[in-house]
Short mmCIF file of the C-alpha atoms (twelve columns), coordinates in Angstrom:
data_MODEL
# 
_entry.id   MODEL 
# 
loop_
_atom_site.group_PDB 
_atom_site.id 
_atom_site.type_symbol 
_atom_site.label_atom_id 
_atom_site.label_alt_id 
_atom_site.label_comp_id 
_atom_site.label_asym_id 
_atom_site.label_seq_id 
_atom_site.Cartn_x 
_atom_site.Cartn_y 
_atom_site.Cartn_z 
_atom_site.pdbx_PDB_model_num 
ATOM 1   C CA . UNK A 1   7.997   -13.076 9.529  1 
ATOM 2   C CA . UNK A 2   6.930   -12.732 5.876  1 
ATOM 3   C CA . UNK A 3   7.579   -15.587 3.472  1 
ATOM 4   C CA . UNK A 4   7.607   -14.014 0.107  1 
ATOM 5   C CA . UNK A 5   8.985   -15.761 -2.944 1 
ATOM 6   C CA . UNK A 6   10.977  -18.352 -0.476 1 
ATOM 7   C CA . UNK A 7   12.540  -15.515 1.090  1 
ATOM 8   C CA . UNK A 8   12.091  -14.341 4.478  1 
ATOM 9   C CA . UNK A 9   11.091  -10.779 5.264  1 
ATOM 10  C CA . UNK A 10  11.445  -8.828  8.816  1 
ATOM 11  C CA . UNK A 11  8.384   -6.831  9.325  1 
ATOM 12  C CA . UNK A 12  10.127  -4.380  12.083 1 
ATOM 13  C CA . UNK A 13  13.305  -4.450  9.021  1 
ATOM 14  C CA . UNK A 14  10.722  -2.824  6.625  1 
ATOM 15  C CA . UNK A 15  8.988   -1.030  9.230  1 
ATOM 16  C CA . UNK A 16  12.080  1.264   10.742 1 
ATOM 17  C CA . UNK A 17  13.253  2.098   6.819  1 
ATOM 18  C CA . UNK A 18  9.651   3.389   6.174  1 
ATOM 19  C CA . UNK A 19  9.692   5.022   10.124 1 
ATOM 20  C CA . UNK A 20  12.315  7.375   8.446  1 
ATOM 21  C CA . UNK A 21  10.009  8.942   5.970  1 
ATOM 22  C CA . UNK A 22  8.847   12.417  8.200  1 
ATOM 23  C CA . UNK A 23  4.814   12.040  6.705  1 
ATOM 24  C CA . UNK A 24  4.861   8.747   8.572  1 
ATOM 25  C CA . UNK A 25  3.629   8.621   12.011 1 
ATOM 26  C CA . UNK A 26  2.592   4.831   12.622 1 
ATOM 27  C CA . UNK A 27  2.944   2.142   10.044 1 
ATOM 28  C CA . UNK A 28  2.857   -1.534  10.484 1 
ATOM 29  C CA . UNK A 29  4.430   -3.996  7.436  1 
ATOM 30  C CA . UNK A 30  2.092   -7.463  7.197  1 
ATOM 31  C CA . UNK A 31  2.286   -10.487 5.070  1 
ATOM 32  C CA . UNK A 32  -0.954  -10.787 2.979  1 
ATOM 33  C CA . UNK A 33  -1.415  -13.725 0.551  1 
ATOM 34  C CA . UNK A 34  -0.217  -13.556 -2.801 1 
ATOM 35  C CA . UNK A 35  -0.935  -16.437 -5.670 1 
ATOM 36  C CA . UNK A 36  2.371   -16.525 -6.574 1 
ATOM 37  C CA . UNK A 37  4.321   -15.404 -4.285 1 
ATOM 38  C CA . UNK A 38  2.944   -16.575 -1.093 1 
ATOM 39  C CA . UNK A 39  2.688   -13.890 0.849  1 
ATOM 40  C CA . UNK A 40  3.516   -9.970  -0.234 1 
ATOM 41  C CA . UNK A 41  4.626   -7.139  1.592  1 
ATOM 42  C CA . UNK A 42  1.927   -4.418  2.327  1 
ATOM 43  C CA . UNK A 43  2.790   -1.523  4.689  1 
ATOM 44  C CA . UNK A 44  -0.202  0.338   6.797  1 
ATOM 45  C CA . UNK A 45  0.899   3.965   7.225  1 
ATOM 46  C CA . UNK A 46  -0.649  6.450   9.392  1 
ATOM 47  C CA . UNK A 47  0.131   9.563   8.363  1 
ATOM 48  C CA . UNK A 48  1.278   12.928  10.350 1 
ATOM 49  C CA . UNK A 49  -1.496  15.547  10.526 1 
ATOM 50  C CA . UNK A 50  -1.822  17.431  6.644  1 
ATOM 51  C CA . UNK A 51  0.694   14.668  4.998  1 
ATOM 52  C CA . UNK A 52  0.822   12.469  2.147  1 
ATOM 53  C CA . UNK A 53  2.375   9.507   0.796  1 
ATOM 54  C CA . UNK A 54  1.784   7.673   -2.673 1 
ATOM 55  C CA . UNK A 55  2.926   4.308   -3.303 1 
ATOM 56  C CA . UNK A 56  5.780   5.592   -5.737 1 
ATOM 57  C CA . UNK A 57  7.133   7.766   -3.014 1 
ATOM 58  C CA . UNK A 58  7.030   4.713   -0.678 1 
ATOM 59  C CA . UNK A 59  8.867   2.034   -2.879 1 
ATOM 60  C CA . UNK A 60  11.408  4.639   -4.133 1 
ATOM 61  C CA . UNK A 61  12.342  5.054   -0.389 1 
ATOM 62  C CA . UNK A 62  12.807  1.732   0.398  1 
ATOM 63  C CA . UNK A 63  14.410  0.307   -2.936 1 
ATOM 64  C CA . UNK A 64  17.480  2.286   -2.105 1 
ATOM 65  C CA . UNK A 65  17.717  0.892   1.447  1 
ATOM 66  C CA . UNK A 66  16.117  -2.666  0.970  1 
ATOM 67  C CA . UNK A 67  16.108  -5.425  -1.028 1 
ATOM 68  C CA . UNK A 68  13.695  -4.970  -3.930 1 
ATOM 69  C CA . UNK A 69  11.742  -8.497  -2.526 1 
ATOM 70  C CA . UNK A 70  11.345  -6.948  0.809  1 
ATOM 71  C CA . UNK A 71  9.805   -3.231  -0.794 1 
ATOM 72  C CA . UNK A 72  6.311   -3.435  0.359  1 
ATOM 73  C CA . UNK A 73  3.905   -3.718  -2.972 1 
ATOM 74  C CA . UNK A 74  0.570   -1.955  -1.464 1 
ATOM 75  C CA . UNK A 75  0.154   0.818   0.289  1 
ATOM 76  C CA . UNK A 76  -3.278  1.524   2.448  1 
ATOM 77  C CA . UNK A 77  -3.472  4.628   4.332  1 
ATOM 78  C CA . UNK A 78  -5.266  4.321   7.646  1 
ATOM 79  C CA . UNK A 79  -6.263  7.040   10.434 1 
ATOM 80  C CA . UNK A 80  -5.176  4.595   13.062 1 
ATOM 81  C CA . UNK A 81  -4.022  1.117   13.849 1 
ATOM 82  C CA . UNK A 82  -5.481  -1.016  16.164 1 
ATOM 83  C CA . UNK A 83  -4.097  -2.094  19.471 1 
ATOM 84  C CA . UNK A 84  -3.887  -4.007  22.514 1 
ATOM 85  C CA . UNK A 85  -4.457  -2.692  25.768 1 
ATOM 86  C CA . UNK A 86  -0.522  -2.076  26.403 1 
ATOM 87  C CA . UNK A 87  -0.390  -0.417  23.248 1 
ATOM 88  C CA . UNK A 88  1.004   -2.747  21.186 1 
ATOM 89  C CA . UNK A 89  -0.292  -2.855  17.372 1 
ATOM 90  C CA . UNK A 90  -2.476  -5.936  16.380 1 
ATOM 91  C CA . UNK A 91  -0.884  -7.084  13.080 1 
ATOM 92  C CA . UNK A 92  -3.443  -10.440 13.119 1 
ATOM 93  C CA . UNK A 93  -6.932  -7.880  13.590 1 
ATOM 94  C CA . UNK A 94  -5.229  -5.978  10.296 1 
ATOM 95  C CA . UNK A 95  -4.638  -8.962  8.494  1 
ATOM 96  C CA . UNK A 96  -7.873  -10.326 9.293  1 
ATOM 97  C CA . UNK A 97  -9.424  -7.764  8.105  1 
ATOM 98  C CA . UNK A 98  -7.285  -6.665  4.751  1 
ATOM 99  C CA . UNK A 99  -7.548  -10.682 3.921  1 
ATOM 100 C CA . UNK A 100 -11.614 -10.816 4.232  1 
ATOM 101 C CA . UNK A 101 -11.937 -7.434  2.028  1 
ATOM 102 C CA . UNK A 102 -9.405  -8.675  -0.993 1 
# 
């Protein structure tokens, strides 16, 4: 769950609105820290082979199915997404990481 402005945002909400976009083969929606929000959205997209995907594009798509607190406000384009041993993606390892680098 993502805590953003007092509100709460479902990460697997965000996730299966950006799942429709056809460039998008993986993507995983995290909670980084945010002065004044608390935490803010950022979706980690892994793209299908010769796509691309700008921010604009992103938030366009998901302003007309979400609520405008829940459209993710970064987007960082990765070539995969790290995982457990069952497959499952490691949200905490990408957070880790995005927090140590901003």
């Amino acid at each position: 769950m993502i805590i953003s402005g007092g509100e709460n945002i479902a990460s697997s909400e965000v996730e299966r609105v950006i799942y429709e976009l056809p460039e998008v083969r993986e993507v995983a929606v995290i909670g980084l820290r945010d002065g004044r929000w608390g935490e803010r959205p950022v979706a980690i997209v892994v793209l299908t082979e010769g796509a691309r995907l700008e921010l604009p594009a992103l938030t366009e798509h998901c302003r007309a199915r979400l609520a405008s607190f829940k459209v993710p406000k970064e987007l960082i384009i990765r070539d995969s997404l790290p995982r457990n041993p069952s497959g499952k993606i490691l949200k905490r390892v990408l957070r880790a990481e995005l927090e140590t680098v901003a």
